[in-house]
N, C-alpha and C positions, 0 to 999 in steps of 0.2 A: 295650486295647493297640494294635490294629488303626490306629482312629482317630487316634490319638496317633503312630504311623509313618505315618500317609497325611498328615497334616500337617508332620512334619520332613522328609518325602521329598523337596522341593524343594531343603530346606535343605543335606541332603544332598549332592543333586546339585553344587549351587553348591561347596559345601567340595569336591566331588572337582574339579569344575572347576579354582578356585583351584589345587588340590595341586599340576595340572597344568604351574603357570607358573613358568619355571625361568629364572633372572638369570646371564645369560653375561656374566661384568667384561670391560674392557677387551681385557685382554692375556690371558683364556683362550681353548683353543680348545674348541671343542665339537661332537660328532659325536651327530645322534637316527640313529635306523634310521626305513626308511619302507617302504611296501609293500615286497614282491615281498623285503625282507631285506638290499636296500641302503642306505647313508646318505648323508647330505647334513652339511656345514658348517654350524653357525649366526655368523651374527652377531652382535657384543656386541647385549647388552639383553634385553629380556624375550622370553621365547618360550613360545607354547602347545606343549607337544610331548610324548612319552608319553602320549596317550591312553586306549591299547588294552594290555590285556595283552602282557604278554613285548615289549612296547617297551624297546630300549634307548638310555639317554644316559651318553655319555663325555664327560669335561672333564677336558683338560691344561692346561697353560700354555706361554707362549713363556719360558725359563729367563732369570730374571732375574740370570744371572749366569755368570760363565765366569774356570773355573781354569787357572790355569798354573804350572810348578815354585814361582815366586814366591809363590804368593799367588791373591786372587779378584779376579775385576774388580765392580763390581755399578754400573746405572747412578745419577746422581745422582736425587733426586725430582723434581727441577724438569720434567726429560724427561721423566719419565714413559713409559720404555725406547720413545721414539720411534725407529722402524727408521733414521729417515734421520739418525737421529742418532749411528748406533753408529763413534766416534771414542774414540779414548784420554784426549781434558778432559773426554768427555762421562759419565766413569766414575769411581767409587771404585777405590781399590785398596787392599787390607787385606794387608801379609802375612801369611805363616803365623805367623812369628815374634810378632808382637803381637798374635794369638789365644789368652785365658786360657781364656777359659770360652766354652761353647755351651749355647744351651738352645733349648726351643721353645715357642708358645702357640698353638697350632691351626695357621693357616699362615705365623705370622710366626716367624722365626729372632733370637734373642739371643746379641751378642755381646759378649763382657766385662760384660755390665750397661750398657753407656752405650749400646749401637748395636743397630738395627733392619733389617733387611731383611725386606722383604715379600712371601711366594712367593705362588704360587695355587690351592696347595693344601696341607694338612697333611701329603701325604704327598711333596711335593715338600721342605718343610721338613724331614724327619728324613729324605731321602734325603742334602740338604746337609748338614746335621750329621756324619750316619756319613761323608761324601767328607770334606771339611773335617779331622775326628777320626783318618781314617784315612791321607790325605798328609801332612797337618803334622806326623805323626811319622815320617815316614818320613825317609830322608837325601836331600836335595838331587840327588843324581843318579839317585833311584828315582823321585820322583815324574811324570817324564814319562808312565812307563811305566802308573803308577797312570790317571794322568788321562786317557791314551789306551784304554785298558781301560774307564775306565766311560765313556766316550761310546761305544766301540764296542755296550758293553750297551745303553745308553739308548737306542741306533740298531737294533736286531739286529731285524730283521722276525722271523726265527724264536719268538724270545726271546716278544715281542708277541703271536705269534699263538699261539704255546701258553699264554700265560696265558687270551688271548681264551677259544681250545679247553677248555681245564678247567673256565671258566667254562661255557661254554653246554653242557657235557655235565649240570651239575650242574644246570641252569638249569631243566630240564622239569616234574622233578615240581614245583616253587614257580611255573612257569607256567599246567600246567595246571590248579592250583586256584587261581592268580588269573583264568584263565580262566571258570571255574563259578563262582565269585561275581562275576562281572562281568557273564556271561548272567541270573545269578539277579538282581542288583540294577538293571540297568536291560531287562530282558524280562520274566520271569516276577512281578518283585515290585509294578510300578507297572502290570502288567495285571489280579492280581488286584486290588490295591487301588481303580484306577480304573474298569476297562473292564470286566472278565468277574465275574460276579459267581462266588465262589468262596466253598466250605465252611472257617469260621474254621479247623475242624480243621487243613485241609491249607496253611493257608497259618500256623499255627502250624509245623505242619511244617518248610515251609518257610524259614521264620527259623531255627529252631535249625539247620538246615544250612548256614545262611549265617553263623550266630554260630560253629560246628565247623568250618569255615573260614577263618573271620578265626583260629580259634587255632593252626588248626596253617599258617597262615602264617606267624603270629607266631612259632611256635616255630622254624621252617624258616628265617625271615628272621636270628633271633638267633643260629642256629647256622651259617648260610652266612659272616653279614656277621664272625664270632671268624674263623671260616676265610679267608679273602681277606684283614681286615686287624686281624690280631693285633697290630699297635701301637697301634692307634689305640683306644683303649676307650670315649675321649670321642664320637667319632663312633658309635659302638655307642646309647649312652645318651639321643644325640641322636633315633637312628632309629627308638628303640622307643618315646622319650615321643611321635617325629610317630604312631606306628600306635595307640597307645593314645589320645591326644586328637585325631585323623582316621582313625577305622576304613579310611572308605572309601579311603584310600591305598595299602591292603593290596591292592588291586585293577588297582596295575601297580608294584609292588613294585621288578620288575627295574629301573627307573627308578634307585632311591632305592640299590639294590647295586650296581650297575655304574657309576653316576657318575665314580667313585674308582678303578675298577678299572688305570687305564690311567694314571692320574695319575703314576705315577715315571716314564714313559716321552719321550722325545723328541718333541714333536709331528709332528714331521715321519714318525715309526714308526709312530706311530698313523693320520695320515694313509693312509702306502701300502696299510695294513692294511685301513681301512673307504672311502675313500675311490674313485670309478669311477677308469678309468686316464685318462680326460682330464683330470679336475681334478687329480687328484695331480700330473700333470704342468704346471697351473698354478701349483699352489704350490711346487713345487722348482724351477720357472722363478725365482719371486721370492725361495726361499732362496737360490739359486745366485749369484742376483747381491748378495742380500745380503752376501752371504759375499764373493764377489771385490769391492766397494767395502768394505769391513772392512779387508780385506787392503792395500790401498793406504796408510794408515797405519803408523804404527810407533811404537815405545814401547817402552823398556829395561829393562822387567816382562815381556816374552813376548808382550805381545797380536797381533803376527800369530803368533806357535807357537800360540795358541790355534786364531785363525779357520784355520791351516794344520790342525788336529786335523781339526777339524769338517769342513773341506770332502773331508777322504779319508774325514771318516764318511759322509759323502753321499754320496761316488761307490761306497762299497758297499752303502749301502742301496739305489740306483741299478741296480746289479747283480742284488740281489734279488729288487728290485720288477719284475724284467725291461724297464728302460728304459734308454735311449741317451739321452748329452746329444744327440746329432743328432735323436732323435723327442720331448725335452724344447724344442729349443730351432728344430723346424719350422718352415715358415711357414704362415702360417693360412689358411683359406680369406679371399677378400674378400667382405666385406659389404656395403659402401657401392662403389658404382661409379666417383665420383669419387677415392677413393683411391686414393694412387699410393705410402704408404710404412706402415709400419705399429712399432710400439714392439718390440721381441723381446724384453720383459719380460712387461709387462702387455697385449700386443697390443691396444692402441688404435689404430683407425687416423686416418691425418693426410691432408690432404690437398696438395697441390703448395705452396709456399712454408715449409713447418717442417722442421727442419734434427736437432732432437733431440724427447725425449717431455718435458712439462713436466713428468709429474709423477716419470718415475725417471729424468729427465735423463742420458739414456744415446741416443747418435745413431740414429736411424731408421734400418731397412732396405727398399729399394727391392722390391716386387713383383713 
């Protein structure tokens, strides 16, 4: 038996490797943790990340869609919910009144049978569902009040960080025995097999402690992942055929439960939440302007009462995250010496003859 593990142990490794690498689409956002318990952004594509025990990774999305008393907006596909594209042609609009039927397929949303929206995650889609379900029967003069209500939740730093909190109080004991089979399978297991010569006994031993591990991971995984998200059963099914045909993934687990954790939430909530206070305040530099070019438009569906929703959801989540549009929209330090203006979005700096930024076409500020 010995023999036969000192030979797959390679193999092993590689599959945990593999496990490792995690596909951020387009338009989701994604948050790993890193040393010291802070995290970082990923950008779309592939990424090595969760490692190490009690790693964690979050992935939201940017909401492909936005309600108003009327009705939803949702962008066409050809966009492909490009930011600099967010205009009223640049969108569907469904009202509420010619929604029959809703349904859902992992994270795509069905409507009437004939139409598809595409969320970026499962639990994004049966959040729309339930909004959708729950303003379309309402009367025409309530639903402002619905729709304001759930952006405020989807914004609520509070809200976010206690689900965070319930999580990571639960989180230890499934950490620290993905811990101990993580020391056992890459320290004690390929030392005795390769380097220290050890009594088959004790490295018998040893295996069945790392097999009583994997199981009561496995049972800990099964019974956290019904707790967090009791609708989704499909995703349950998914996570235990990955731990049953790649043991070794039982081995940063948190990864594979937290993914989703934060998925109904606003990205922008989840940002203040994991995010250092600089960069959060680079990305609410570029919602904020998001938001006020949106606004510039109009359309006799609501779409500025929407982007009007949202930008007072920002200025309290603003509040919370203890920030000033004055300390969001600073001026930066200089970098380059011959700069003399710099973008107050995306702070790129320009040098003497450019008048605006090229790429958020919004006029430079002098230094």
């Amino acid at each position: 038996m010995l023999e036969l593990i000192s030979i797959l142990y390679p193999y092993l490794v590689a599959l945990y490797l593999a496990d490792c690498l995690f596909y951020v689409g387009k338009q989701q956002i994604a948050f790993c943790s890193m040393f010291g318990g802070s995290y970082r952004k990923l950008n779309p594509g592939l990424h090595l990340t969760g490692f190490l025990p009690g790693d964690r990774l979050f992935i939201t999305g940017k909401r492909p869609f936005g309600l108003t008393p009327s009705g939803m907006y949702n962008p066409l596909e050809e966009n492909d919910r490009n930011e600099s594209l967010h205009r009223p042609e640049h969108y569907n609009f469904l009202p509420f009144a010619s929604i029959d039927a809703l349904s859902t397929d992992g994270s795509t949303l069905h409507l009437n049978e004939n139409k598809s929206i595409q969320t970026d995650t499962r639990q994004e889609a049966l959040l729309l569902v339930r909004r959708l379900s729950e303003i379309g029967a309402l009367p025409y003069a309530d639903r402002k009040i619905a729709i304001e209500a759930g952006i405020q939740k989807d914004t609520d730093l509070n809200v976010v960080r206690d689900t965070y909190d319930r999580w990571a109080l639960k989180a230890r004991p499934i950490d620290l025995m993905s811990t101990l089979l993580f020391a056992c399978f890459f320290a004690l297991l390929p030392l005795g097999l390769y380097l220290v010569p050890v009594a088959a006994g004790l490295m018998v031993v040893l295996i069945i402690f790392m097999l009583s591990m994997y199981g009561l991971i496995l049972a800990t995984a099964w019974r956290q992942h019904k707790h967090l998200y009791p609708e989704d059963a499909g995703s349950l099914y998914k996570l235990i055929a990955t731990l049953i045909f790649s043991p070794v993934s039982t081995m940063h687990i948190s990864v594979h439960l937290t993914r989703n954790l934060l998925a109904g939430f606003d990205f922008m909530a989840v940002s203040a939440l994991l995010l250092p206070r600089k960069q959060l305040a680079n990305e609410m530099r570029r919602e904020l302007h998001l938001i006020e070019t949106a606004r510039n438009y109009s359309d006799k569906f609501g779409w500025e009462e929407y982007w009007h929703m949202r930008s007072a959801a920002m200025q309290t989540l603003l509040e919370k995250a203890a920030l000033t549009i004055d300390a969001v929209f600073s001026k930066p330090q200089k970098i380059e010496s011959a700069a003399v203006a710099y973008c107050p979005v995306c702070r790129t700096e320009y040098r003497d003859g450019f008048n605006s930024c090229s790429d958020c076409v919004v006029p430079l500020k002098a230094y």
